[in-house]
N, C-alpha and C positions, 0 to 999 in steps of 0.2 A: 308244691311237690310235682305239679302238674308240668308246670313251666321248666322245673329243672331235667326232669325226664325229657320231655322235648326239645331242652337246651343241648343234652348230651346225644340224643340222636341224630340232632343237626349238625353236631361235632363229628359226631363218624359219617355220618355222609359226607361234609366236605373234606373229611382227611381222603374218602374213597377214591372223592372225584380228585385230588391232588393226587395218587397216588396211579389211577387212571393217565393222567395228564403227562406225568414224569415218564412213565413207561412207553407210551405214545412219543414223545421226543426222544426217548431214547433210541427206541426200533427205527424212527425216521432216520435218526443220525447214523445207526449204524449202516440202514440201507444205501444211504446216498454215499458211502464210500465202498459198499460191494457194487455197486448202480451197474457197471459194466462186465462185472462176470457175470451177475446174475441176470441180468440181461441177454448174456451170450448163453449162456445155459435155458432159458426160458425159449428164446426161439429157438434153439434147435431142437429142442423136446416139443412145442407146440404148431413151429413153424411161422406165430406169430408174427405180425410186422411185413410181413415179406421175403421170408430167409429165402435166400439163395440157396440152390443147391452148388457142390463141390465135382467135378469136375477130371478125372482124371486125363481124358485125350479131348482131340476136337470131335466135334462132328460128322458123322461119316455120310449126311443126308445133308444137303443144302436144298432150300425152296426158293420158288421165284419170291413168294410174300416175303414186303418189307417191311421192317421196323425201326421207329428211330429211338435210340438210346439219349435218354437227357441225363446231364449229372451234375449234382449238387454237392458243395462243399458245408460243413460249416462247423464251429468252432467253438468250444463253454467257455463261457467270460473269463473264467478260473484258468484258461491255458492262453500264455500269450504267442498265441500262433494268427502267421493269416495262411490261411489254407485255400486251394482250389482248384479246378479242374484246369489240364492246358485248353483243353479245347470241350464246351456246350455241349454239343450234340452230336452223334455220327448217324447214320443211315448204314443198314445192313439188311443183306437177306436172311432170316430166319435159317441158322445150322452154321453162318459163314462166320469164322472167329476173329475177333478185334481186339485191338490193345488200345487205353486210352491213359494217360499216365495223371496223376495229381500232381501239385506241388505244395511243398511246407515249407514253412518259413519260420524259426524261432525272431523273433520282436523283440520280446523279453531283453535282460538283462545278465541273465543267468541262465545256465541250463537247466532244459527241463525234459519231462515223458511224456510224451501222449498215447492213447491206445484210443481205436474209431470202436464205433457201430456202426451201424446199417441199416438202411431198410430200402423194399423196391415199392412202388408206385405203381397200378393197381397191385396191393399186396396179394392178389390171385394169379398174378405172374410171377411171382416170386421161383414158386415150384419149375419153372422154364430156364428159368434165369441162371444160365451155369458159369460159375469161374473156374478157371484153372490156374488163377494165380491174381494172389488178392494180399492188403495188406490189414485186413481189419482184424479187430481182437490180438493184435498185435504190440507189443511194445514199441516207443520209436524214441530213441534220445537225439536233441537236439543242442547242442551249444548257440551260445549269444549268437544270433546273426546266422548261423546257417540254416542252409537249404537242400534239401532232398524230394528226388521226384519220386513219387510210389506207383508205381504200373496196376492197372485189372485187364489181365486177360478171361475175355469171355465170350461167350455167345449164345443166342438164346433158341431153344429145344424147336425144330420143326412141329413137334407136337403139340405146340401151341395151338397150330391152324386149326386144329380137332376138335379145339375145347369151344364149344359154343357160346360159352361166357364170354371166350377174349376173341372173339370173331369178326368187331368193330373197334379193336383196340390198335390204334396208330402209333403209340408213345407209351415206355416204360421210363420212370424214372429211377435213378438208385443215387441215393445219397449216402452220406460220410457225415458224422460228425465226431470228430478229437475233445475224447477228455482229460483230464489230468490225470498222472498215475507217483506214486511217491517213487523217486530210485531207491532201488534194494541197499538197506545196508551194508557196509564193508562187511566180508567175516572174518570173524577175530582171529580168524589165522593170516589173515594178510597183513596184521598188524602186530601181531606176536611177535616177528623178530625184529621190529622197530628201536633203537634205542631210547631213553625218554630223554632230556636233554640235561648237562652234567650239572652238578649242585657244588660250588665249592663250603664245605664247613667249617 
């Protein structure tokens, strides 16, 4: 009686732990296809990562301190893009604003979407780090074989020099990386007055 009793309690534990397990792939699965709003949503509420701040005009304060801006591309195996910056590195003075442009490239065979994120390098610079024209969290369709350049205008806060944190800080980084996005369904009114093709009876 002993053994059966035991039998059945080791039955409900392992249905628990299976049913622990199913729920756990599940939330995985659904996170990794929200991965980029909710990503985009997490750092702007925490700031997380490095967020840039947004930008409306340039600088009205330029400093002699210089900063060099490095930039990084990169790419989720799931998107057949090669992506990259045109140009490494720039050199700037703290408040004076630059354009640096990307380029994308569909590989692929078929068209497809990408949308980036982001992050800046030390993420304590992040809060300086201003764009005024940026392409992340954005949609980007590409057909077979083309190519588009993406522009970041920015520049980074004179107020940097202030912060005694970033006082020996030479190099900010800000990278990009493109993930896949599904293209939106047609809606049914683009197809509603389609005809469907004739049937002879």
């Amino acid at each position: 009686m002993s053994n059966a009793r035991d039998n059945e309690a080791q039955s409900r534990s392992n249905r628990k732990v299976a049913v622990i397990c199913v729920g756990v792939f599940v939330t995985m699965v659904g996170a990794s296809f929200a991965a980029v709003p909710l990503y985009n949503l997490f750092c702007r509420v925490t700031g997380f990562g490095g967020t840039t701040q947004v930008a409306n005009a340039e600088s009205d304060v330029v400093i002699d301190r210089k900063i060099t801006i490095r930039f990084d591309g990169n790419v989720s195996h799931q998107l057949p893009w090669a992506f990259k910056p045109v140009q490494r590195t720039v050199t700037l003075r703290m408040g004076e604003t630059a354009q640096l442009d990307y380029v994308a490239t569909n590989t692929g065979t078929t068209k497809t979407v990408g949308t980036s994120t982001f992050n800046v390098s030390p993420p304590t610079a992040g809060i300086y780090f201003n764009k005024l024209q940026c392409f992340c969290f954005t949609e980007q369709a590409l057909e077979s074989g083309e190519s588009v350049e993406m522009p970041v205008v920015f520049f980074v806060d004179p107020e940097m020099d202030k912060d005694p944190e970033l006082k020996s800080v030479k190099e900010i980084t800000l990278s990009y990386t493109f993930f896949p996005v599904e293209e939106p369904e047609r809606p049914v009114a683009a197809t509603a007055g389609k005809a469907g093709p004739e049937t002879n009876l």
